[in-house]
C-alpha positions as CSV (number, residue, x, y, z in Angstrom):
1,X,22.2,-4.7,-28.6
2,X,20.7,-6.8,-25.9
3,X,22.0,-6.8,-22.5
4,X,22.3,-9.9,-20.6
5,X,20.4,-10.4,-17.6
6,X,24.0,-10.5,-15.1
7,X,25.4,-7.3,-16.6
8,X,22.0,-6.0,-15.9
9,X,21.8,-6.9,-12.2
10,X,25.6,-6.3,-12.0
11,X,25.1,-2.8,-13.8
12,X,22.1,-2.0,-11.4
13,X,23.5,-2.8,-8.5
14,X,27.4,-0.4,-9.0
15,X,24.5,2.5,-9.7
16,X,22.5,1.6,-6.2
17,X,25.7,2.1,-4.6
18,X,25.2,5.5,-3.9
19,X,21.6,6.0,-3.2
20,X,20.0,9.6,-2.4
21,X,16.4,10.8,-2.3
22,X,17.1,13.2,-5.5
23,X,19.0,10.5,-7.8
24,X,16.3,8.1,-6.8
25,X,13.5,10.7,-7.5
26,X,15.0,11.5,-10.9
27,X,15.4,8.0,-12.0
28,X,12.0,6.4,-10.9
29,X,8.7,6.0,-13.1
30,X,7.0,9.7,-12.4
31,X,3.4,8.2,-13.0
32,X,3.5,5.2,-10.0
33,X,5.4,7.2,-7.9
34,X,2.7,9.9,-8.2
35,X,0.1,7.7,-7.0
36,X,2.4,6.5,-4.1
37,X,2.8,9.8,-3.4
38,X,-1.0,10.4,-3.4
39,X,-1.5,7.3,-0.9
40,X,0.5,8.2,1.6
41,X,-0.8,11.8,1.6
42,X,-4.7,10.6,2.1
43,X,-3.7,7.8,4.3
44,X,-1.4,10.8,6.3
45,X,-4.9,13.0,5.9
46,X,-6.7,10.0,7.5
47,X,-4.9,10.0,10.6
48,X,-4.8,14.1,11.0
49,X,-6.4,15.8,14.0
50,X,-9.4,16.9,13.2
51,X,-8.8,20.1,15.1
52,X,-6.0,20.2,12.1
53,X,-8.2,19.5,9.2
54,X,-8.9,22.5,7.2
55,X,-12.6,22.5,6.0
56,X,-11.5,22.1,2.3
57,X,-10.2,19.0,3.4
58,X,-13.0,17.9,5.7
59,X,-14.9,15.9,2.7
60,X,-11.8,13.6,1.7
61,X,-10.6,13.3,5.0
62,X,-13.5,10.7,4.9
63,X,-11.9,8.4,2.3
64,X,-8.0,8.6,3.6
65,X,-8.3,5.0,4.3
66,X,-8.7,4.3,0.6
67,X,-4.8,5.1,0.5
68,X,-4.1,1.8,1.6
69,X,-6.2,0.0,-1.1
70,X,-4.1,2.5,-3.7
71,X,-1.1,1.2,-1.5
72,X,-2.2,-2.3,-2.1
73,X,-2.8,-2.4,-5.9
74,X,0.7,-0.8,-6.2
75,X,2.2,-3.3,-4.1
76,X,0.7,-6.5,-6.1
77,X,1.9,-4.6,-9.2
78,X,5.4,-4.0,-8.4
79,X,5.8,-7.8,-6.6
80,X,4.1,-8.9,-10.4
81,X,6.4,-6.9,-12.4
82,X,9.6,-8.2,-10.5
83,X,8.4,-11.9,-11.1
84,X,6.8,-12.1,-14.5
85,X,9.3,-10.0,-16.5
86,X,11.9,-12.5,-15.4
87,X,9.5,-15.6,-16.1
88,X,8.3,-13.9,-19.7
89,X,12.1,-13.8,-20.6
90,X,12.8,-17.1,-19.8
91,X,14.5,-16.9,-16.4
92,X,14.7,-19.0,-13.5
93,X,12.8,-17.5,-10.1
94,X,15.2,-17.1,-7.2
95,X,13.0,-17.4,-4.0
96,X,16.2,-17.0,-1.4
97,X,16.9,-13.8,-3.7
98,X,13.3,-12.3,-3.5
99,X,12.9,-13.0,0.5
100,X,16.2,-11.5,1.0
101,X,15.2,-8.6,-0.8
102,X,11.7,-8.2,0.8
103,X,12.8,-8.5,4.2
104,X,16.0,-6.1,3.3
105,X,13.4,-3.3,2.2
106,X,10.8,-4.0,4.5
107,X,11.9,-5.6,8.2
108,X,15.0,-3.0,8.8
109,X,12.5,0.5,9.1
110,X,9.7,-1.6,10.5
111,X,11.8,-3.2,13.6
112,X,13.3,0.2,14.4
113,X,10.0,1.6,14.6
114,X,8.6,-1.0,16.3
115,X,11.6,-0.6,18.9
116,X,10.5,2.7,19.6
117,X,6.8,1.6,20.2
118,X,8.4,-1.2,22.4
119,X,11.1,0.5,24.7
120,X,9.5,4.1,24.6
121,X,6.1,3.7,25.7
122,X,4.9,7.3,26.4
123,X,5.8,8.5,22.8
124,X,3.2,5.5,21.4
125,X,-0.3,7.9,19.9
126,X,-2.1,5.4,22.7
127,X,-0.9,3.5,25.7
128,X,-2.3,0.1,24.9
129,X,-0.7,-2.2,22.1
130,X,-0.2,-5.5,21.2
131,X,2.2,-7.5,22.0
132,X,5.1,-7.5,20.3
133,X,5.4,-10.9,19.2
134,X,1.7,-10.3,17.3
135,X,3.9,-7.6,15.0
136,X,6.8,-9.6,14.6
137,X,5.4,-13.0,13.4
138,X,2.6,-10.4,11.1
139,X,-0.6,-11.4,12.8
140,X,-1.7,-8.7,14.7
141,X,-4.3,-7.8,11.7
142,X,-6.0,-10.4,13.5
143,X,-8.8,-9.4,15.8
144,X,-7.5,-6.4,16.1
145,X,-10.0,-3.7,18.4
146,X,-8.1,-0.3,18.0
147,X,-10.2,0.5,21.2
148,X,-8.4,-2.5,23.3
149,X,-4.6,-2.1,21.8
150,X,-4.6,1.6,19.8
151,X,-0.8,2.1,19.3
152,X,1.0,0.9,16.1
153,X,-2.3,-0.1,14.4
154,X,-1.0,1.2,10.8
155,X,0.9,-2.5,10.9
156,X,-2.5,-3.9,10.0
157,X,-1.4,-3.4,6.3
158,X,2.4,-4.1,6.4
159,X,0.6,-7.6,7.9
160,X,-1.8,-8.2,4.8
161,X,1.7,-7.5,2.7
162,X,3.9,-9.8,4.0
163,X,1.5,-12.7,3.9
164,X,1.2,-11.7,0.7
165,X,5.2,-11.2,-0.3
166,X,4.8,-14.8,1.6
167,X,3.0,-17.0,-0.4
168,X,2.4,-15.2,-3.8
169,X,6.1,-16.3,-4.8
170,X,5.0,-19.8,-4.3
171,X,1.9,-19.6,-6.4
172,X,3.6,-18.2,-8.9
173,X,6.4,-20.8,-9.2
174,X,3.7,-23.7,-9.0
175,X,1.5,-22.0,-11.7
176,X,4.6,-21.6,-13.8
177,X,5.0,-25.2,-14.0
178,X,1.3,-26.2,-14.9
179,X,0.4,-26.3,-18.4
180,X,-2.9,-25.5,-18.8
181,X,-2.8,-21.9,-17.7
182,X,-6.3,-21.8,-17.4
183,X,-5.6,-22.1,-13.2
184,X,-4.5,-18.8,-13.7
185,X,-8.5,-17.1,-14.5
186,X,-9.7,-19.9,-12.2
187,X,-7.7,-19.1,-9.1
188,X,-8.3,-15.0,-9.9
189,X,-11.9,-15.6,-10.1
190,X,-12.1,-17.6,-7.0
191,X,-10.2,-14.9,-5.1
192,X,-12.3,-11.3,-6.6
193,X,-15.6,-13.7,-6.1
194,X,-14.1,-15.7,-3.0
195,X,-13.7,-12.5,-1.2
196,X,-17.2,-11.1,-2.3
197,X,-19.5,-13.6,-1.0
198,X,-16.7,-14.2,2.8
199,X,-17.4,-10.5,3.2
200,X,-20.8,-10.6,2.3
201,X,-21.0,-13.7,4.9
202,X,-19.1,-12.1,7.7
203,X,-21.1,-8.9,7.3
204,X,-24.4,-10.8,7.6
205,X,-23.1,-12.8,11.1
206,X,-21.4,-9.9,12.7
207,X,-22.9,-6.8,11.9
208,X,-26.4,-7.9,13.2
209,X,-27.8,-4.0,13.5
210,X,-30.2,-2.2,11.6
211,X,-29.1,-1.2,7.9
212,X,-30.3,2.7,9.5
213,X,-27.6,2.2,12.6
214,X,-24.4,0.8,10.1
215,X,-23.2,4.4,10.0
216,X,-23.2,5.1,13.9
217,X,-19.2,5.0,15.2
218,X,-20.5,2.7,18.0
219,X,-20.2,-0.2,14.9
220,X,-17.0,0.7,13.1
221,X,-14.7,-1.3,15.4
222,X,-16.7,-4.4,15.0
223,X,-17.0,-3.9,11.2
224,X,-13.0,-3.3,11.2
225,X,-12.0,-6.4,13.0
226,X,-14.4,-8.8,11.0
227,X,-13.7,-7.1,7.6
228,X,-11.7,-4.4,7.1
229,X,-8.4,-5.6,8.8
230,X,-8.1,-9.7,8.2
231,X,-5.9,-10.5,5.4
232,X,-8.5,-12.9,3.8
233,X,-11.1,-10.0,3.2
234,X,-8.3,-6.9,1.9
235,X,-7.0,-9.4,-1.2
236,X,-8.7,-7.1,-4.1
237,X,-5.9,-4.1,-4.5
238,X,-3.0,-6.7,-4.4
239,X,-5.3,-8.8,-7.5
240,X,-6.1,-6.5,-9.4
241,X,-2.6,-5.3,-9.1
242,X,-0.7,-8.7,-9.8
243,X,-3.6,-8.7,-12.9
244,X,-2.0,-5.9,-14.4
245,X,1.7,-6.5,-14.1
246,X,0.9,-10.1,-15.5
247,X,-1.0,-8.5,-18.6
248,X,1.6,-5.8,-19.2
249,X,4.4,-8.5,-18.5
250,X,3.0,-11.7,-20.8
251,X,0.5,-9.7,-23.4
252,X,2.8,-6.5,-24.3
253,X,1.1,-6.3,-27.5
254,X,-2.4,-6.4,-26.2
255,X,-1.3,-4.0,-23.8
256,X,0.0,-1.3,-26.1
257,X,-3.0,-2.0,-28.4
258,X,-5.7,-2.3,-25.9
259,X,-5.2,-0.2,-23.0
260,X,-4.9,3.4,-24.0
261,X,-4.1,6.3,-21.0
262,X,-7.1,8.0,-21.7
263,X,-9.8,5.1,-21.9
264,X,-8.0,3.5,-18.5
265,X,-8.2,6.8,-17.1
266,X,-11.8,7.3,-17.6
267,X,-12.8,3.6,-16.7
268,X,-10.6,3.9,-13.6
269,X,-12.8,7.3,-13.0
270,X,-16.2,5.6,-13.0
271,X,-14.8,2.0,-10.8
272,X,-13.9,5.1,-8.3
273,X,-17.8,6.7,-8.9
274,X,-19.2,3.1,-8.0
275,X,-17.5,2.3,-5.8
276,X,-17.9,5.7,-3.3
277,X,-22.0,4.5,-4.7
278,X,-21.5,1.6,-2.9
279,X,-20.0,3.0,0.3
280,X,-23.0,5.2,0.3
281,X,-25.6,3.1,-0.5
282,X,-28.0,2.9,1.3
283,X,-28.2,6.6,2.2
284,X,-28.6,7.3,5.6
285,X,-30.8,10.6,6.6
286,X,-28.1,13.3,8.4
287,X,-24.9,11.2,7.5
288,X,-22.4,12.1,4.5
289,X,-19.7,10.0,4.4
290,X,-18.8,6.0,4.2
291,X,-21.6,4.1,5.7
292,X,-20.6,0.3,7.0
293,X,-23.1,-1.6,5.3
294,X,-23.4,-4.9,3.4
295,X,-23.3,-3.3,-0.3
296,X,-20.2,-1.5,0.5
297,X,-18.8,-4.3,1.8
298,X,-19.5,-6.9,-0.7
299,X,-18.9,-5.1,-4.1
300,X,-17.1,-1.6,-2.6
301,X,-13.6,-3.0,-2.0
302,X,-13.1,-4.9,-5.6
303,X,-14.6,-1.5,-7.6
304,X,-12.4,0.4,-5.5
305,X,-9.2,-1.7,-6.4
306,X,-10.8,-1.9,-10.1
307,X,-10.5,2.0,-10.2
308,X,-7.1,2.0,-8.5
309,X,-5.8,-0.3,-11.3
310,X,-7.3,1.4,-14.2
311,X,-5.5,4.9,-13.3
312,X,-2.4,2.8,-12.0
313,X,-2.6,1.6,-16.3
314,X,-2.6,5.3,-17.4
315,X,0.0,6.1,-15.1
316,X,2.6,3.7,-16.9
317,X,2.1,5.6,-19.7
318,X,3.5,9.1,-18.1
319,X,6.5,9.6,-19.8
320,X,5.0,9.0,-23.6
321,X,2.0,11.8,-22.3
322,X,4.1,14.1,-20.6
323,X,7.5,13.9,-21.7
324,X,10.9,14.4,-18.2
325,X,8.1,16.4,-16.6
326,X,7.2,15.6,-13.1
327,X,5.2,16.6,-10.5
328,X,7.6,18.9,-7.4
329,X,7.3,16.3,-5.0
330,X,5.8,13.6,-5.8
331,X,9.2,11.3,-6.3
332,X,10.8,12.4,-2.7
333,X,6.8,11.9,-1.0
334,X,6.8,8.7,-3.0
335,X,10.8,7.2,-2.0
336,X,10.0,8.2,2.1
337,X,6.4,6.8,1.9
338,X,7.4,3.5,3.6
339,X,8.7,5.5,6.6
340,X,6.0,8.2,6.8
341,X,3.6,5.1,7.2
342,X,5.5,3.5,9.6
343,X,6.3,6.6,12.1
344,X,3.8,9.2,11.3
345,X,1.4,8.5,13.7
346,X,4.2,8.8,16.4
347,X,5.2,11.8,15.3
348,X,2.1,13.7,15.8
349,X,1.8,12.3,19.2
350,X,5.5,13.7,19.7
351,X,4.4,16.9,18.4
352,X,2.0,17.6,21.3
353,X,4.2,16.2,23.6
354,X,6.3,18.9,22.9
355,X,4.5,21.9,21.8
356,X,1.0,20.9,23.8
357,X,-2.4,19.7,21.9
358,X,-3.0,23.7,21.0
359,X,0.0,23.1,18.5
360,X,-2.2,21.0,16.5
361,X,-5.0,23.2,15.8
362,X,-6.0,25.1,12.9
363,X,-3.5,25.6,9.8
364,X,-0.3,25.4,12.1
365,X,-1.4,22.5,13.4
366,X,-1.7,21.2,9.8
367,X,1.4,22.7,8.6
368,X,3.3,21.1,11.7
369,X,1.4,17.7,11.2
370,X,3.0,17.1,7.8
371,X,6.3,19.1,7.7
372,X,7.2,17.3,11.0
373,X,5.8,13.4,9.8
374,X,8.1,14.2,6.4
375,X,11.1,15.4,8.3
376,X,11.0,12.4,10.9
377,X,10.5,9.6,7.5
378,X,13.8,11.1,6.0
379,X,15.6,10.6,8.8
380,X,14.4,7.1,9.3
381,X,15.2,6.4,5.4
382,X,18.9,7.9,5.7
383,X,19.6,6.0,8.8
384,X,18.1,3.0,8.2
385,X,16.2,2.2,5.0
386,X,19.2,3.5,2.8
387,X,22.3,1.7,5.1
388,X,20.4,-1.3,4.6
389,X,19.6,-1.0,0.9
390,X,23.2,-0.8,0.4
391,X,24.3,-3.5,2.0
392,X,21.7,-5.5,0.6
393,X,23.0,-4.8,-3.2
394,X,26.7,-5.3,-1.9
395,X,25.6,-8.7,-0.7
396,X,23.9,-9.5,-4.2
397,X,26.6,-7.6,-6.2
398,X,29.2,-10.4,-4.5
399,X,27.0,-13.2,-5.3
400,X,26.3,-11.9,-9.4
401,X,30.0,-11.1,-9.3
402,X,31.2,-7.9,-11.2
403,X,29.9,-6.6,-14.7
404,X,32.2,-7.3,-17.6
């Protein structure tokens, strides 16, 4: 029998009503929330003290960063999914109803943290930041020098999100209404290709050094305030994300028939291969990791997202592969990821605060790094993410009304 779509909201809501991290955990897609699990662990490894960092760990330490462009890919995914089932079934877009339920998940956690930053200076990781109307009006992604303002700089992606939550709505709602859907290819091609040839241009006017020098630190700031940080240059993940959900949500049979776990896997696998190519490339005597130069720059970013995608696609398929079974973890990691992002980084600073920078050497160090970063996230989710989750379906429950 086919459920409506108002006993399905009213039915989802009465089961949000009481929310904990093990109901949630249990009730999630395993295969997503492993990933999400995964990006906030390397983007958590990114920001470890080094004097923390076992030597196992030393290699992929390196690519930590590419956490937020898994973040990102997941992000257009999950926006995509929430607007093109309802548009594939025939239903109207609410765009009241998808702000209100953006800024309910999203502002709550962020303006708490960003109260901390604000009113407790000397628990901030670094004594300069922005000012605090740059994070509240989402621009401080924007010329951003983490040498100049270093606290709070994680809000670099939160920005490149909410423009995003900001004006994909919009597009979709006037694409909807077009009827050639062709604007659909043309406006995905001009962004993957758009963003290409901007950050092969802004590469080529601000990183003026020697193709031998891109891998010193001395350039990395520079190469992260033209490139890596703007919104405009950091639009491939949250594509090739809002590509997938739009396939899986308007071609379902192409989907089952074309894009088998296995295949995606193994395509996502070599996107990954080229893309670390093209972060290496060229090679630079002496140096292993990431180097900052115009290949990496130019096709790096969209292989990267490309990969993400492809093992996002197996992913969806986790429960027809493996069944109830999930990874130990992954779900809670995945539900607190929004608040390990946010406070993290001020929780290691608190940590040598109060044990001194000795606590955050060697495997303690590590153990206390992550153990202390989860602990401080599930406090932030159960006194603010959660309170506010709730109130935000009993606002929408009054507004569908009850189920029958």
């Amino acid at each position: 029998m086919e459920i409506s779509t108002h006993e399905a909201d009213a039915a989802g809501i009465r089961q949000a009503a009481v929310i904990t991290v093990p109901s949630l955990a249990s009730s999630r897609a395993a295969g997503p929330d492993l990933l999400r699990a995964l990006a906030i662990l390397l983007v958590m490894l990114w920001h470890l003290p080094r004097p923390a960092t076992p030597v196992f760990l030393q290699q992929l330490k390196q690519y930590g960063w590419t956490g937020v462009d898994l973040f990102f890919v997941l992000s257009g995914y999950l926006i995509g999914t929430q607007l093109f089932v309802r548009l594939a079934r025939g239903q109207r877009l609410s765009l009241p109803d998808f702000y209100f339920k953006r800024a309910m998940r999203i502002m709550p956690a962020f303006l708490a943290v960003l109260a901390v930053y604000v009113l407790l200076p000397g628990l901030r990781e670094d004594p300069t930041m922005q000012a605090p109307w740059r994070f509240l009006t989402f621009t401080m992604n924007f010329g951003l020098d983490y040498r100049v303002t270093g606290a709070f700089t994680q809000a670099w992606s939160l920005c490149v999100e909410e423009h995003f939550y900001l004006v994909f709505p919009l597009l979709v709602l006037i694409l909807s209404r077009l009827r050639w859907q062709g604007w659909v290819l043309v406006l995905s091609f001009g962004v993957l290709f758009g963003g290409m040839v901007l950050r092969a241009l802004i590469w080529q006017d601000a990183m003026t050094a020697p193709l031998a020098e891109q891998a010193t630190a001395s350039l990395a700031p520079t190469y992260l305030k033209a490139i890596y940080y703007p919104t405009y240059c950091r639009l491939d993940g949250l594509l090739f994300g809002v590509l997938l959900a739009a396939c899986k949500a308007f071609r379902p049979e192409q989907w089952r028939k074309y894009v088998q776990p296995r295949w995606a896997l193994v395509v996502g696998v070599i996107a990954l291969a080229l893309a670390v190519g093209a972060f290496h490339y060229p090679a630079t005597p002496g140096f292993r990791g990431p180097i900052l130069t115009w290949v990496g720059a130019t096709v790096g970013y969209p292989l990267l997202s490309l990969g993400c995608a492809c093992i996002l696609a197996a992913s969806l398929e986790w429960e027809r592969a493996f069944g109830s079974w999930r990874v130990p973890g992954a779900g809670t990691i995945a539900i607190l990821s929004y608040s390990i992002y946010l406070s993290h980084k001020l929780t290691s600073h608190a940590n040598e605060l109060l044990f001194g920078k000795d606590a955050m050497i060697g495997v303690g160090g590590f153990v206390l790094y992550f153990v202390s970063s989860i602990a401080v996230a599930a406090v932030l989710w159960l006194a603010v993410e959660r309170p506010f989750l709730q109130l935000r379906d009993r606002i929408l429950s009054r507004r569908i009304g009850p189920a029958p």
